[in-house]
C-alpha positions in Angstrom: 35.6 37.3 0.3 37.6 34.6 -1.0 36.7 32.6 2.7 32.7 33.0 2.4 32.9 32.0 -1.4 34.9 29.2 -0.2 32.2 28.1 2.3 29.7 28.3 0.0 31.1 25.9 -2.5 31.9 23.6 0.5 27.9 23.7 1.5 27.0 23.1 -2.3 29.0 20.2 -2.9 27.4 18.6 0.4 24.4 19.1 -1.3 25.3 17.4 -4.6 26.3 14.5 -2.6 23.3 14.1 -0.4 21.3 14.5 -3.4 23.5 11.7 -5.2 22.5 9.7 -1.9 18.9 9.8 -1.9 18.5 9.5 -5.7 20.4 6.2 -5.3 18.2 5.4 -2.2 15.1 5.4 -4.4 17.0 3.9 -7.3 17.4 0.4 -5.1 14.1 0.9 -3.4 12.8 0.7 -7.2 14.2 -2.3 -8.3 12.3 -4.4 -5.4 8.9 -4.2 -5.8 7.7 -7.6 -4.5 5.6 -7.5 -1.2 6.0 -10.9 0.5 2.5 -12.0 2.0 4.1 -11.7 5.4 5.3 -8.2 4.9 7.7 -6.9 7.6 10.2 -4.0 7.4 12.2 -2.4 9.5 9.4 0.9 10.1 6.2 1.8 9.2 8.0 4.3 6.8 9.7 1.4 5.0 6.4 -0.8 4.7 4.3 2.2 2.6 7.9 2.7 0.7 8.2 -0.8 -0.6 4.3 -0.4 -1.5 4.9 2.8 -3.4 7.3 1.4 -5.2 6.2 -2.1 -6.0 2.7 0.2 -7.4 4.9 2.7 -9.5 7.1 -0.9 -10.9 4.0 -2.3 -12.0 2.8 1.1 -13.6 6.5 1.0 -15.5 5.2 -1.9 -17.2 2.2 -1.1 -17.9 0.1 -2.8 -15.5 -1.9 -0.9 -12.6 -2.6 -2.7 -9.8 -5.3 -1.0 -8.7 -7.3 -2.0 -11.7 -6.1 -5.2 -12.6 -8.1 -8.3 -12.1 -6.1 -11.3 -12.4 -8.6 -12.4 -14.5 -6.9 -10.3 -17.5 -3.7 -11.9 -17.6 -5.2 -14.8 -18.9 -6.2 -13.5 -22.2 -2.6 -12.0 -22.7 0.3 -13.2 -24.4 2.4 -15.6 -22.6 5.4 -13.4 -22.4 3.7 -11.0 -20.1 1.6 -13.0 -17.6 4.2 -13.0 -15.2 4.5 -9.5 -14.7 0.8 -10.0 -14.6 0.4 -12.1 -12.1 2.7 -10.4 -10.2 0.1 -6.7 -10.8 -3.2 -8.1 -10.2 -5.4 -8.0 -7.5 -7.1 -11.3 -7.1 -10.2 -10.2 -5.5 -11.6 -8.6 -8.4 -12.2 -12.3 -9.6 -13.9 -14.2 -6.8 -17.5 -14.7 -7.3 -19.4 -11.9 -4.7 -20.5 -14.6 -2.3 -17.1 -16.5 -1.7 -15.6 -15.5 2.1 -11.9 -16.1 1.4 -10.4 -13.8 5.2 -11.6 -14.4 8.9 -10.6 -10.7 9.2 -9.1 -7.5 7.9 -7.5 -4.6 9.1 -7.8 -1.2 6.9 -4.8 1.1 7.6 -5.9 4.9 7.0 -3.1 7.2 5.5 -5.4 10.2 4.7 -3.8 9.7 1.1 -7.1 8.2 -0.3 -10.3 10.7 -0.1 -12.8 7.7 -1.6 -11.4 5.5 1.7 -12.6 8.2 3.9 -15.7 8.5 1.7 -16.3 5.2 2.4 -16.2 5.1 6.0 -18.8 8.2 6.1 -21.2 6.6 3.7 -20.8 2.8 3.5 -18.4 1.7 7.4 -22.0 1.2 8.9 -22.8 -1.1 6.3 -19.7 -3.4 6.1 -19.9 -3.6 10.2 -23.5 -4.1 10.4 -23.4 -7.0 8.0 -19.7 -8.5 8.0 -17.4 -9.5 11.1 -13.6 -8.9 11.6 -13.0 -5.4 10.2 -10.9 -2.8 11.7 -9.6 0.5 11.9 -6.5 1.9 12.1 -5.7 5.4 11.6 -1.8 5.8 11.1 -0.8 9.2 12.0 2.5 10.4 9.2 3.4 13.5 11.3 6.8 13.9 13.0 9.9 12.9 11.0 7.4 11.4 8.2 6.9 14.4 6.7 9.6 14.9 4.7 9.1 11.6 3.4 5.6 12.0 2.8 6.8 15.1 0.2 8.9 12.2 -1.4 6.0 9.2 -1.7 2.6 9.3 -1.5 1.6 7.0 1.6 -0.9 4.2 0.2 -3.8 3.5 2.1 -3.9 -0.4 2.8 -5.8 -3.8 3.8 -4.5 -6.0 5.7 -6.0 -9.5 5.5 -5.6 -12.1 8.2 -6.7 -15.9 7.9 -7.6 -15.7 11.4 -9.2 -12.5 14.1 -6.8 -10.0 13.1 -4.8 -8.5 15.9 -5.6 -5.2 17.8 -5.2 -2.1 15.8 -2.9 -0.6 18.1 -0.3 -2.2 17.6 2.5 -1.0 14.5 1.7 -1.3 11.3 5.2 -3.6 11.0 3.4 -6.0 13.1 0.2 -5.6 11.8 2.0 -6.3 8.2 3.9 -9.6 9.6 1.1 -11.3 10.5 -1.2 -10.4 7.6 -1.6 -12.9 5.0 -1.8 -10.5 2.4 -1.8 -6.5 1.5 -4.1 -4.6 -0.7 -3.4 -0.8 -1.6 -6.4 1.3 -1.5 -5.0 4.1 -3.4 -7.1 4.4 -6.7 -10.1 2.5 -5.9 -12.9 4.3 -5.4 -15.9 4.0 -2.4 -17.5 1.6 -4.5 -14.7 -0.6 -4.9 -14.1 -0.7 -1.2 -17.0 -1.5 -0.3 -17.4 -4.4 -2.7 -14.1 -5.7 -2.2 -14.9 -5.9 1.8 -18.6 -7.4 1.3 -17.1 -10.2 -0.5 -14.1 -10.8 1.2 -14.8 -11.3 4.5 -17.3 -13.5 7.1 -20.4 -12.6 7.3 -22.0 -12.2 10.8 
């Protein structure tokens, strides 16, 4: 008896320090929540984390990116407008007809439902009448899945100053060369659309 009880207090205090681990784990991932233009990390995994957490830093201060047009932090006190800055999305303040990519990339999670609205209602639309959008559908099964019960996996744009590479290829390198990323998560079919209609060439 005094052996299995034994055991059991062996297996619990592995427990205790794995959790310790992975609650540290997030604790750094937290307190890094800038997403370089040229994004690159070491997995796929990694890439949505730093996303995640850059979104859920913002939130902290009470700024959502998703909603955010730069346009706000102008009319704010001077104190905060870094932070700001650093929260906003800057397409929400280009005028409707300004073409600022040569192409983009959206990266499909299945984490937003108005993305996949989008493509049913409104895809036609933005590839009948603008040029240099993609695809890609990035499949979170396997080893992801425990991590996907951790974070919710942001749906993304991935903008690119030139054609943008072939979907196939990782979202790592997909990130790297990107010129800049845009979470999806929280904007609704409307938005998307919008956002790609202004954004990109027409053709």
């Amino acid at each position: 008896m005094r052996r299995f009880s034994g055991l059991i207090g062996w297996r619990a205090a592995v427990f205790i320090i794995c959790l310790g681990c992975l609650r540290v784990s997030i604790a750094e991932t937290a307190q890094a929540p800038t997403i370089a233009s040229s994004a690159a990390g070491s997995s796929d995994e990694t890439l949505t984390q730093k996303i995640t957490s850059y979104v859920e830093t913002c939130k902290a201060t009470g700024f959502d990116p998703w909603h955010l047009a730069c346009s706000t932090c102008k009319i704010l006190p001077s104190s905060v407008q870094t932070t700001c800055q650093h929260c906003c999305q800057n397409y929400k303040t280009l005028d409707s007809q300004a073409t600022r990519y040569s192409g983009a990339i959206v990266v499909d999670t299945g984490s937003s439902s108005a993305l996949n609205d989008f493509f049913r209602e409104d895809g036609d639309i933005v590839q009948n009448q603008k040029k240099g959008v993609k695809r890609k559908n990035l499949d979170m099964g396997g080893g992801a899945r425990m991590f996907q019960q951790l974070f919710m996996q942001p749906s993304l744009v991935l903008w690119y100053d030139r054609d943008p590479p072939s979907e196939s290829a990782s979202l790592e390198k997909l990130s790297a060369d990107a010129v800049e990323i845009t979470t999806l998560d929280g904007l609704s079919r409307d938005d998307i659309r919008e956002m790609l209609l202004a954004l990109l060439p027409d053709k």
